[in-house]
C-alpha positions, 0 to 999 in steps of 0.5 A, a space after each residue: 231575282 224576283 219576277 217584279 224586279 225583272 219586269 220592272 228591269 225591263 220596264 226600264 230598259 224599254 224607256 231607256 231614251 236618248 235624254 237618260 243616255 246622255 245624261 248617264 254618259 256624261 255623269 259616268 265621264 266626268 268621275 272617271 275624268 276626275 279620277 274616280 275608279 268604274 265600279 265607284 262612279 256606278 255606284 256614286 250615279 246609282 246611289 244619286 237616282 235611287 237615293 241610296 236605294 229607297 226608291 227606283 229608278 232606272 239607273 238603278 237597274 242600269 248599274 246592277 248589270 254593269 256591277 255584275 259583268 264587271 264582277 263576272 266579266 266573263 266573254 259573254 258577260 262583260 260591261 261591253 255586253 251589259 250596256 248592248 242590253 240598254 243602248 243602241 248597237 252603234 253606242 256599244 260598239 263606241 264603249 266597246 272600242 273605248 274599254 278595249 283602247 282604255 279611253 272609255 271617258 273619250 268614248 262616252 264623249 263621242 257616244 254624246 256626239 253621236 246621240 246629238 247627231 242622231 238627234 238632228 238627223 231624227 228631227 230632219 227626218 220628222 221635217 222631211 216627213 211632215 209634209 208628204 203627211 199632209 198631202 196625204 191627210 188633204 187628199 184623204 180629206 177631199 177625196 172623203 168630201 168628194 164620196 160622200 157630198 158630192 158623188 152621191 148628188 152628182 149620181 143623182 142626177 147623171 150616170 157615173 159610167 157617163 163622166 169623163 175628165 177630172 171628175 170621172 178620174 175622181 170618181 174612179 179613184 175612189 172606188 179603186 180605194 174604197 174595194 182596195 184601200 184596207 189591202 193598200 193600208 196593211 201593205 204601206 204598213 208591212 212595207 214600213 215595218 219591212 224597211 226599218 227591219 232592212 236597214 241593218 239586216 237586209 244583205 242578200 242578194 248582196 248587189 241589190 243591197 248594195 244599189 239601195 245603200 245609194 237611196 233613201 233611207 238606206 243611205 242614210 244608215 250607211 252614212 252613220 255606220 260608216 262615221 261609227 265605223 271610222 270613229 271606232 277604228 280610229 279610237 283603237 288605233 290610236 290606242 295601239 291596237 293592231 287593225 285585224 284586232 280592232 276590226 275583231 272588236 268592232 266584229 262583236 256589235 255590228 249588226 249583220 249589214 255591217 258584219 258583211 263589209 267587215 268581214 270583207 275588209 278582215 280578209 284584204 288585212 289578213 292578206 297584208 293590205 293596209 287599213 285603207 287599201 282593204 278598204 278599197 279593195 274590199 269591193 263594197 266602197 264602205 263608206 263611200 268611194 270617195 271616203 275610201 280613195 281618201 283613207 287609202 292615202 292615209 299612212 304613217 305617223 297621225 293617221 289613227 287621229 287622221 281616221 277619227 277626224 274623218 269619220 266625225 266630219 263624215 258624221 256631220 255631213 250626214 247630218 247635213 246631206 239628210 236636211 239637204 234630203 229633206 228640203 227635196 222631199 218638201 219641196 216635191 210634196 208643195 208641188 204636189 200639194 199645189 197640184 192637189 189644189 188643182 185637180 180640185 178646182 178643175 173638178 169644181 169647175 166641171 161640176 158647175 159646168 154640168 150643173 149649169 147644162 144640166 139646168 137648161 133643160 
């Protein structure tokens, strides 16, 4: 393997988006769907993209990996673990539980789903965070006027020490940021960076996690792990699969804030608990409280397709709990925007005033 190929390889892996995703999920269930065998429907998809090899593509890259864990197939070399490579954890543990239940085309189908949902959640998101951007960018921008049109006047013309009112909490905000500002932008930016790593990683001190899991933006992940999460068990008891081993199969790509709730719910079903009462008894009310009262009555014939419903409804109502989010976060940030406004009149109106008393004299 030459080292162009493996950066082109990489290369493609990188930009690997959501809209190459479905496309290949979909392309790859519908010949499986009609009765075309794994390793040919690869490569019928590869040989499309490629055109029969003369040019590159990234389903090309795709498929040599699929080809050679479905020749290895070894623990560590396996499709599952191939596609881990190229898709977000949460779509290998949906093809993981379909290879393992034989329902890989129903799976794809349900990786489609989840990527449209992550979609609207994502474009929820992007609403949610367009106004508190412009607050900031409004701010950033009167406050910028503010330093360098009128403080420099006004000073000219009164001691700063002598301001009170708006004008002084101005006036004092913007030395505040201009000897902190660099220092407050690189720790909003580390505590950025410091969330996104949280979401799936952060788990001690484990009743600290547990209270963030009830707020924004952690809630929200949870929200989807848990979907995936009843989906995949539903899958692969549905197929048959006893539950200590579909929770081993799911066990192999959660991410380590899910390995602890599975690990917890393991224990209860070595115990001879049911798949809802280790829920419930697990002690991290994983999903939800409610989602675990629900699934702890949940039994008999249909409850694998009961499980897998439920966790598709869940999966809708976190799409639809973000946008309710959003419509909060908006309207808190117009109150602030008008508050802005505001405090900017306010200071206009005390600049006139002590021009004007300024010109009796």
């Amino acid at each position: 393997m030459s080292p162009l190929y493996r950066l082109r390889r990489a290369l493609a892996r990188r930009f690997f988006t959501s809209g190459y995703r479905l496309r290949f999920y979909r392309m790859l269930s519908l010949q499986m769907r009609n009765g075309v065998k794994l390793l040919e429907a690869l490569e019928q998809i590869s040989n499309m993209y490629t055109d029969f090899g003369q040019r590159t593509h990234g389903f090309g890259f795709l498929v040599d990996d699929c080809r050679a864990a479905l020749t290895d197939n070894s623990g560590d070399n396996s499709l599952e673990h191939a596609l881990a490579n190229w898709v977000p954890a949460e779509e290998a543990a949906l093809i993981s539980a379909g290879m393992f239940s034989g329902r890989l085309p129903e799976a794809l189908a349900e990786a489609e789903i989840l990527i449209d949902c992550r979609r609207r959640i994502r474009q929820a998101i992007m609403r949610m965070a367009v106004y508190p951007l412009g607050c900031i960018a409004m701010l950033g921008g009167t406050l910028g006027v503010i330093q360098t049109q009128l403080i420099p006047t006004l000073a000219g013309m009164s001691d700063p020490q002598t301001w009170t009112g708006v004008l002084g909490s101005l006036n004092g905000l913007l030395i505040f940021f201009t000897e902190h500002g660099v220092v407050m932008g690189a720790g909003l930016a580390l505590l950025v960076a410091w969330t996104r790593w949280s979401l799936s990683n952060w788990i001690r001190p484990d009743r600290l996690r547990r209270f963030a899991d009830r707020h924004v933006p952690w809630a929200v992940y949870s929200d989807i792990q848990g979907a995936i999460f009843l989906i995949n068990m539903g899958a692969l008891l549905c197929a048959g699969v006893r539950t200590l081993t579909a929770l081993q199969v799911i066990h192999r790509f959660a991410s380590p804030w899910l390995v602890v709730r599975l690990n917890a719910v393991m224990e209860e079903v070595e115990e001879g608990a049911s798949f809802g009462m280790a829920l419930r008894e697990c002690g991290y009310a994983f999903p939800s409280k409610e989602a675990v009262n629900y699934l702890s009555m949940v039994s008999g014939d249909g409850a694998a397709q009961m499980i897998a419903r439920f966790g598709q409804e869940w999966l809708e109502e976190t799409v639809k709990r973000v946008n309710r989010r959003g419509i909060a976060v908006m309207l808190f940030s117009m109150v602030m925007l008008f508050a802005l406004i505001g405090v900017v009149v306010v200071a206009v109106i005390e600049v006139t005033s002590m021009t004007e008393s300024m010109g009796q004299y």
